[in-house]
N, C-alpha and C positions, 0 to 999 in steps of 0.2 A: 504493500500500500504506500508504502512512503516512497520507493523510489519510481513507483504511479507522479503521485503529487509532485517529485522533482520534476519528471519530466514533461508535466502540464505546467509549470513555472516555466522552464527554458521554452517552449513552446510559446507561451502567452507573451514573452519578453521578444520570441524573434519575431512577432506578428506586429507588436507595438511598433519596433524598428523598420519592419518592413513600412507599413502604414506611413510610419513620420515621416522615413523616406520620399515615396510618392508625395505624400502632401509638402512637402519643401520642392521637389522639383516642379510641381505644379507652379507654386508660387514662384521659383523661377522663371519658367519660360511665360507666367502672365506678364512680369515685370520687364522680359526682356521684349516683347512684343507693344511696350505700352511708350508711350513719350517721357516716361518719368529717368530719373537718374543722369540729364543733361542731352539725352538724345534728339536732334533734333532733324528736319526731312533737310535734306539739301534742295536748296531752289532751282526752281525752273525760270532759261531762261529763253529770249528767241531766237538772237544770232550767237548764242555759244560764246566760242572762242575764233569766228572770224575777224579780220580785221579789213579796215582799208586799205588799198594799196597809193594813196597820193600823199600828200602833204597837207599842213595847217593850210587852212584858206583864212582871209579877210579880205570882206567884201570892201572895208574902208567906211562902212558906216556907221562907227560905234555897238556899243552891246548890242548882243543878239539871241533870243531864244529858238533853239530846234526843237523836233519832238519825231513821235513816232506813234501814229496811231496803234491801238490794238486791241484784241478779242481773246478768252479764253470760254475754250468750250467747257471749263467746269468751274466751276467758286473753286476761290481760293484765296489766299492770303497775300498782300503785297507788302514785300520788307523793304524793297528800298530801288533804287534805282540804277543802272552803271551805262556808261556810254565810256568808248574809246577817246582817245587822247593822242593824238598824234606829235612826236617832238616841235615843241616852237608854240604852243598851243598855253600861252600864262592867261594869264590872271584866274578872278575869282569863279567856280563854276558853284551854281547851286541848282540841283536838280528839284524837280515838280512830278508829282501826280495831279492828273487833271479827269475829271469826269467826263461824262458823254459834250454837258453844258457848256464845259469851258470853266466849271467852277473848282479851285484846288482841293484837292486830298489830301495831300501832307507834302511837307519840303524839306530839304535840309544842306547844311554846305560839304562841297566835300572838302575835308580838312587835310585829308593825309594822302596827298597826289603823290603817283612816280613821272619822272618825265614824259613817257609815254606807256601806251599799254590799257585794258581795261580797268576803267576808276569804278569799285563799287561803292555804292552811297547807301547808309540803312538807313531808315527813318527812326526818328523815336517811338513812332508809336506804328504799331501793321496797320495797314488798311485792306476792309476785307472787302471782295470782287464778286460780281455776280456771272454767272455763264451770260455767254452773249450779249455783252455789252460792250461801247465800245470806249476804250480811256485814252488816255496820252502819258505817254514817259518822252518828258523834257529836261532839258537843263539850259540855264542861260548862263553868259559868256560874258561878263564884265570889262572883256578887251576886245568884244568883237572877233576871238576865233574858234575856228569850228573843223569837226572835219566832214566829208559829204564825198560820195558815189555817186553821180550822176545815174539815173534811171535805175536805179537801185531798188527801189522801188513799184516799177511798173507792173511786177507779178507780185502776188502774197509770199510771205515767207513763213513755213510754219517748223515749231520746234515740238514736239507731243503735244499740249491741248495750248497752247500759246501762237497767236500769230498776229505776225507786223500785217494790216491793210493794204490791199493793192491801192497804189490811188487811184483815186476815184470812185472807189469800193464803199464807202462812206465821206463824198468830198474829197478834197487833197490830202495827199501822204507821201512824204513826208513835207512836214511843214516848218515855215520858220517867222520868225518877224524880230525887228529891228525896235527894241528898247531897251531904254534905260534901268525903268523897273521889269519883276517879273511877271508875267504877261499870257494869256493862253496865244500860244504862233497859229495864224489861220491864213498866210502866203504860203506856194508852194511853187517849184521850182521843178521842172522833169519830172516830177518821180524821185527828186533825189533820196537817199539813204543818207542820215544825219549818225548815224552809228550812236542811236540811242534807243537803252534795254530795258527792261523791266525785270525784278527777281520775287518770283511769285516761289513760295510753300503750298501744297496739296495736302 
C-alpha cells in the first residue's frame, strides 16, 4: 500500500509539471504573437528605396512645397513622412500630412539630415488613415530646393496596399507650389515625381 501511495505522489507531481509546462509555453507564444514587449510592424512604404537619378533643382523662386498624392487600400497608421535629398539640397525641410481637403494632419521638422539619401521624419503623434482615400505627403523647402523626375508620375506606383496617384487620377500628381509659409501645393508640372513618401504601420 505505501509504495501504491508513493507512486501516485511521483505521478500527480509529473502531471502538475507537465501541465505548468504547457501553460507557460502557451503564455509564451501568446506574448510573442502580441505587440507587447517593444515589438513593433515595420512601415510600409511607396517608393522603397528608389532614388532619383538628377541633381538639386531651384526653380529661383524662393521656398517651395512638393507632395505626393496617395491611397491605401486598407487603414492604417501614419508615422511620419520621408522624401529623398539629393546632395546640395540645404536648408530647413518640414514635412506635412495633408487630407483629401487640403486640411493638415500632422507636421514636423526634420532635425537630423544626412547630406543626401532618404530623410525619415516621425511625427509626434500617428495619424490614423482610412482605405481609399486620398492624402498628401509633402514637405516644404525653406531655400527653395527640391529634387523631381520628370513624368514620374504619369503611371500609378504601387508598393502592397500603398500607392503614389497617377496624375490626373484624382487632379495633379505630383504637385508643388511656391511659398513662404506651409501651404497644401495644388500646381503641377509633367507628372513630375517630387520623391516624396509616406511611412504607414498595418
Amino acid at each position: 500500500m505505501k509504495t501504491f501511495i508513493v507512486f501516485l505522489n511521483k505521478l500527480c507531481k509529473k502531471e502538475f509539471f507537465t501541465l505548468l509546462s504547457i501553460l507557460l509555453l502557451h503564455i509564451s507564444c501568446s506574448k510573442e504573437n502580441s505587440y507587447e514587449g517593444g515589438f513593433t510592424p515595420v512601415p510600409v512604404s511607396i517608393f522603397t528605396n528608389l532614388v532619383p537619378s538628377n541633381t538639386t533643382i531651384n526653380d529661383k523662386m524662393g521656398p517651395i512645397e512638393v507632395g505626393t498624392k496617395f491611397m491605401s487600400a486598407n487603414a492604417g497608421t501614419v508615422i511620419g513622412i520621408k522624401f529623398y535629398k539629393t546632395s546640395g539640397n540645404l536648408g530647413t525641410h518640414t514635412v506635412q500630412l495633408y487630407n483629401y481637403y487640403g486640411a493638415p494632419l500632422a507636421t514636423a521638422i526634420c532635425e537630423s539630415e544626412t547630406d543626401s539619401g532618404w530623410q525619415s521624419v516621425i511625427f509626434p503623434t500617428p495619424v490614423p488613415i482610412v482605405a481609399n482615400q486620398m492624402y498628401l505627403a509633402a514637405y516644404h523647402s525653406s531655400l527653395g530646393n527640391y529634387s523631381a523626375t520628370f513624368y514620374g508620375l504619369k503611371k500609378a506606383i504601387t508598393n502592397g496596399p500603398l500607392t503614389a496617384l497617377a496624375d490626373s487620377a484624382v487632379g495633379l500628381n505630383g504637385v508643388f507650389k511656391y511659398t513662404d509659409i506651409l501651404d497644401f501645393p495644388i500646381y503641377g508640372f509633367e507628372g513630375s515625381n517630387y520623391w516624396v513618401d509616406v511611412l504607414v504601420i498595418y
